[in-house]
C-alpha positions as CSV (number, residue, x, y, z in Angstrom):
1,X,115.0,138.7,77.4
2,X,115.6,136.8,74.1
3,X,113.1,133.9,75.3
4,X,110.8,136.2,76.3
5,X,109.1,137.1,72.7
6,X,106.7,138.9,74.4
7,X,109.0,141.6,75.3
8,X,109.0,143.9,72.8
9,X,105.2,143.8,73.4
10,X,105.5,145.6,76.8
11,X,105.3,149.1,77.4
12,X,108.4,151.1,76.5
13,X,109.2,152.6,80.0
14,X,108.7,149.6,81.6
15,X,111.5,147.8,78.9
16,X,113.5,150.7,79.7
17,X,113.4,150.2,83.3
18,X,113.9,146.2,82.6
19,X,117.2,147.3,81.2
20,X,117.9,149.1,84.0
21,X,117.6,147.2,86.7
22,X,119.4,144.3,84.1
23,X,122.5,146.6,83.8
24,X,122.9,147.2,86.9
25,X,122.6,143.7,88.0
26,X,125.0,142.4,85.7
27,X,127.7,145.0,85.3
28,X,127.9,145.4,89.3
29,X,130.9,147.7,89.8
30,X,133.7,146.7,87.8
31,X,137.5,147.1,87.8
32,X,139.1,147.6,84.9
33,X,142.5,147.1,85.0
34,X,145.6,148.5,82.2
35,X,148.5,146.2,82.9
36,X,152.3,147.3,81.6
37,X,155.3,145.2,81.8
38,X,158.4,144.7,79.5
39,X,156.8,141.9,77.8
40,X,153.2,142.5,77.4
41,X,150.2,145.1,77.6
42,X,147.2,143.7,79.0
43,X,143.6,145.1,79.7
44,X,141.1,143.4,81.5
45,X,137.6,143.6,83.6
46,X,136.7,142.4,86.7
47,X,134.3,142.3,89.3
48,X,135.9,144.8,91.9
49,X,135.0,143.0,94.6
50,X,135.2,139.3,94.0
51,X,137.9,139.4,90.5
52,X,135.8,137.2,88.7
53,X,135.7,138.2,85.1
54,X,134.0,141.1,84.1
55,X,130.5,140.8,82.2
56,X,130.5,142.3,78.9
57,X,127.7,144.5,79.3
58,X,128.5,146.8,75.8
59,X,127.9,144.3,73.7
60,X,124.6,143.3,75.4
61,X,124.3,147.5,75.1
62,X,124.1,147.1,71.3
63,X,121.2,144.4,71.3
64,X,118.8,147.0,70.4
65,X,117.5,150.8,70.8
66,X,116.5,150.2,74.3
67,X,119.3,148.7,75.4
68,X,121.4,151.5,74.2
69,X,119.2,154.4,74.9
70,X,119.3,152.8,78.9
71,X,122.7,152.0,78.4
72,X,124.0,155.9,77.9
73,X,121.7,157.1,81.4
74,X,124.4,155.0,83.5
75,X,127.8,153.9,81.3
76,X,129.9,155.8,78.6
77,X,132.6,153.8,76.3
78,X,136.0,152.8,76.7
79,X,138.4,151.7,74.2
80,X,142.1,149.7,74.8
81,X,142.9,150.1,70.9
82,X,145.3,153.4,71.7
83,X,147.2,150.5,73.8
84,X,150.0,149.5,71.7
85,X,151.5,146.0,71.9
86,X,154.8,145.8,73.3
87,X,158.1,143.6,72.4
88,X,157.4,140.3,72.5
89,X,153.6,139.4,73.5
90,X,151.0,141.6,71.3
91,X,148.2,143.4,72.9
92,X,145.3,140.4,72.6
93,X,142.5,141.9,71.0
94,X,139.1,141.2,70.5
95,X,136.7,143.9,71.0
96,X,138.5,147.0,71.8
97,X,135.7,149.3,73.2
98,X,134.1,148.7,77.0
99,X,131.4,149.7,79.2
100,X,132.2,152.0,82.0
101,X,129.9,152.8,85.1
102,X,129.7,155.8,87.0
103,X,131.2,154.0,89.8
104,X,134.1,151.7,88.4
105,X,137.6,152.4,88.9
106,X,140.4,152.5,85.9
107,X,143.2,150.6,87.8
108,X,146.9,151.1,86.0
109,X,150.0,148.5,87.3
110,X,153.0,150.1,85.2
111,X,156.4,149.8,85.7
112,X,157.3,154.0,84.8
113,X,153.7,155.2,85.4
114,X,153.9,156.7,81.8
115,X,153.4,154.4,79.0
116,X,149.9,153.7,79.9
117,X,149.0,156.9,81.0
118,X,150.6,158.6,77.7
119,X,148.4,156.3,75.3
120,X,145.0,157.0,77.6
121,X,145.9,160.3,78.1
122,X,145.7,160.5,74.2
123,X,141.5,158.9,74.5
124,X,138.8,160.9,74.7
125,X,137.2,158.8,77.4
126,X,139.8,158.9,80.1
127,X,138.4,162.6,80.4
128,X,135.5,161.0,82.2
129,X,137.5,159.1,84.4
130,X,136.3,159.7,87.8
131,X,138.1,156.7,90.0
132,X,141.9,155.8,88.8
133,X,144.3,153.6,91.0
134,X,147.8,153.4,90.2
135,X,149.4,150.0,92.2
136,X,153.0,151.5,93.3
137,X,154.1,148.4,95.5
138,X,153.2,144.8,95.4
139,X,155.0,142.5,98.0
140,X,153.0,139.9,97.3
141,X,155.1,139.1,93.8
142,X,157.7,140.8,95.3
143,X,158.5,139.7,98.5
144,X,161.9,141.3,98.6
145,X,161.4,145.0,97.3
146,X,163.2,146.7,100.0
147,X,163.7,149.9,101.0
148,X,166.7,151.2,98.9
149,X,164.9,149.8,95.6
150,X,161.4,151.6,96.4
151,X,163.0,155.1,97.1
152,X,165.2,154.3,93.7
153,X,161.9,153.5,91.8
154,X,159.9,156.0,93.5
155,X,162.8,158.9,92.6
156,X,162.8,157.8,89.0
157,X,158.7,157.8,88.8
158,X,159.0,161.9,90.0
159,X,161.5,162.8,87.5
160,X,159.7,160.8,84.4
161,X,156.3,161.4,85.4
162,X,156.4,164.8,87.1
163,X,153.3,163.9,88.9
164,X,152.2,167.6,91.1
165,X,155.6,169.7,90.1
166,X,154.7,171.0,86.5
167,X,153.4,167.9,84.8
168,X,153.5,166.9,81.7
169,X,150.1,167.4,79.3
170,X,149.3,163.9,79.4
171,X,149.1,164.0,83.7
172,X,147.6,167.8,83.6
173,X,144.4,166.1,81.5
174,X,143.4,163.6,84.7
175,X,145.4,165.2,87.4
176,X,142.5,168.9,86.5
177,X,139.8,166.6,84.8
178,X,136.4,168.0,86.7
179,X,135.1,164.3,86.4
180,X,138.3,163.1,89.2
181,X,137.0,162.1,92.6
182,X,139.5,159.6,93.4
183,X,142.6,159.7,92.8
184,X,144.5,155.7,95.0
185,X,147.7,155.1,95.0
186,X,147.4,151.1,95.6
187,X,150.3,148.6,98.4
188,X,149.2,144.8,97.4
189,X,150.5,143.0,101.2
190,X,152.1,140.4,100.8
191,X,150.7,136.9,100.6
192,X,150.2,136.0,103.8
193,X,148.8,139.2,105.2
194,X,145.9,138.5,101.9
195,X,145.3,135.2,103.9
196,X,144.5,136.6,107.1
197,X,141.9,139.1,105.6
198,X,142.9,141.8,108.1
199,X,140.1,144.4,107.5
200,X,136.8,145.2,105.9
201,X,137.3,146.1,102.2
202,X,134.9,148.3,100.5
203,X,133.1,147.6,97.1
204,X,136.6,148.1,95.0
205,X,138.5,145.2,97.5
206,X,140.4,148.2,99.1
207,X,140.7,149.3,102.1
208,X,142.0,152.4,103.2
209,X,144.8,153.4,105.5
210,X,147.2,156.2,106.4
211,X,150.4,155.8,105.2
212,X,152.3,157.9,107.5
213,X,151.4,157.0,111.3
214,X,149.5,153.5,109.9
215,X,150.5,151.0,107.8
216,X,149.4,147.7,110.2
217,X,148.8,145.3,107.0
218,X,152.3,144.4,106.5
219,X,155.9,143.8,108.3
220,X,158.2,146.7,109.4
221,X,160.0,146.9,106.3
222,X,156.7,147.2,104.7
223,X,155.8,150.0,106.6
224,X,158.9,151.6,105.9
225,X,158.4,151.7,102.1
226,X,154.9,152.7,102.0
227,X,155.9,155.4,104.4
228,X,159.1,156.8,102.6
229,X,156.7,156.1,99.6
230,X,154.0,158.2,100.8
231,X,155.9,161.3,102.2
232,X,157.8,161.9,99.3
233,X,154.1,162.4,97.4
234,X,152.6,163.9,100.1
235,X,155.3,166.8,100.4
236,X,154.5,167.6,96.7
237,X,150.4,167.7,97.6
238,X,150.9,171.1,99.4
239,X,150.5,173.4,96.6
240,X,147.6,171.2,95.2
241,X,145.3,171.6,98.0
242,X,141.9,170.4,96.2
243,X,143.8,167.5,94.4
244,X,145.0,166.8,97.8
245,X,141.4,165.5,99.2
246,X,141.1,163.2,96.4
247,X,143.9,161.4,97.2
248,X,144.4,158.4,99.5
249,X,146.4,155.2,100.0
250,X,144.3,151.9,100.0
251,X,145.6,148.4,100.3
252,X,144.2,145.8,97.7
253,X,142.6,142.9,99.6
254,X,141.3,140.8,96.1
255,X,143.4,138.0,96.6
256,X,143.0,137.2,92.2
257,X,144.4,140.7,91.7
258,X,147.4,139.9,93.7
259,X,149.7,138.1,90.9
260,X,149.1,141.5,88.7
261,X,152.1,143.4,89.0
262,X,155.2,145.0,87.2
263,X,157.8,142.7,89.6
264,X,156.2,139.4,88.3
């Protein structure tokens, strides 16, 4: 549109519906993911389907009234600057506020499940949060986490993060938020189930399972894990019966978002 001088020329519902059918072109459906390790806190966009880098589309948003008057139908704003830079790498900034669509998904890979939740729990945006993925086992950088090390992590995430048993304020916010319709817990297989793309995945790269009677994307170990995993949220689900149908286990089949993970 900034060859076309002719543009501001045209009728104004038909530039608004220019920008429309632009944004959602170019945004897609994006993945936008809050990574948390000992040395570094990351953010990042990406297409959810393929992982290729995110388009900016806020900063195309700003261009001009249109742009932002067609922009607020469809996204609302994010901001990473309540992240805070950890021990040894810094937070890279840039610019710290994003575009959000009504059908992206806030993906968090932390260690404790707390310190990226505490510092978005703190934003007013993660209020509108409607899709939110937490990764709770990657074999793929982690090859060996076993079964005694997952039911040691997995004890030590319950008592921290006191996810359904009286929950702190920070996981009340999301966990009774009207705008939550998803709520994933995320198993990355390991790398040679990713080769073999063993199932469909939907727009997001995941594909869903049940964790109990069905975990067929990975070894018997595997299965063991995600199933020990699962119960021990599941049993906590029964006094939370309309959070309960929000939740599900997926398995993430982008084989770029594979190296993201606590264990690396």
């Amino acid at each position: 549109m900034a060859t076309f001088h002719h543009f501001p020329k045209l009728p104004t519902e038909l530039r608004l519906e220019i920008w429309r059918v632009y944004f959602a072109i170019c945004h897609g459906t994006q993945m936008h993911i809050f990574l948390s390790t000992a040395e570094e806190t990351r953010y990042l966009s990406q297409d959810a389907t393929t992982g290729a880098e995110g388009h900016d589309t806020l900063a195309v948003a700003k261009l001009c009234a249109d742009s932002w008057a067609t922009f607020q139908e469809s996204f609302y704003v994010g901001d990473r600057s309540s992240l805070p830079p950890q021990t040894r790498t810094s937070l890279t900034r840039g610019e710290d506020r994003f575009a959000i669509g009504a059908e992206d998904m806030i993906y968090i890979i932390d260690s404790e499940f707390t310190h990226i939740l505490v510092a978005l729990s703190f934003t007013s945006w993660f209020s509108h949060a409607q899709r939110v993925a937490f990764q709770i086992c990657n074999f793929h950088t982690h090859p060996d986490l076993g079964v005694n090390l997952i039911v040691d992590r997995v004890n030590r995430w319950i008592r921290r993060w006191g996810f359904f048993h009286g929950p702190a304020k920070y996981n009340q916010r999301m966990l009774t938020s009207p705008s939550l319709q998803q709520l994933l817990f995320v198993v990355v297989p390991n790398e040679e189930i990713l080769r073999t793309q063993y199932s469909k995945p939907n727009i997001y790269g995941f594909a869903f399972f049940d964790p109990i009677s069905l975990f067929d994307p990975g070894s018997m170990e595997e299965g063991t894990v995600v199933s020990i995993q699962a119960q021990m949220y599941i049993l906590r689900l029964d006094t939370c019966p309309d959070l309960k149908r929000k939740i599900a286990y997926v398995v993430d089949a982008v084989p770029d978002r594979a190296g993201f993970s606590v264990y690396a």
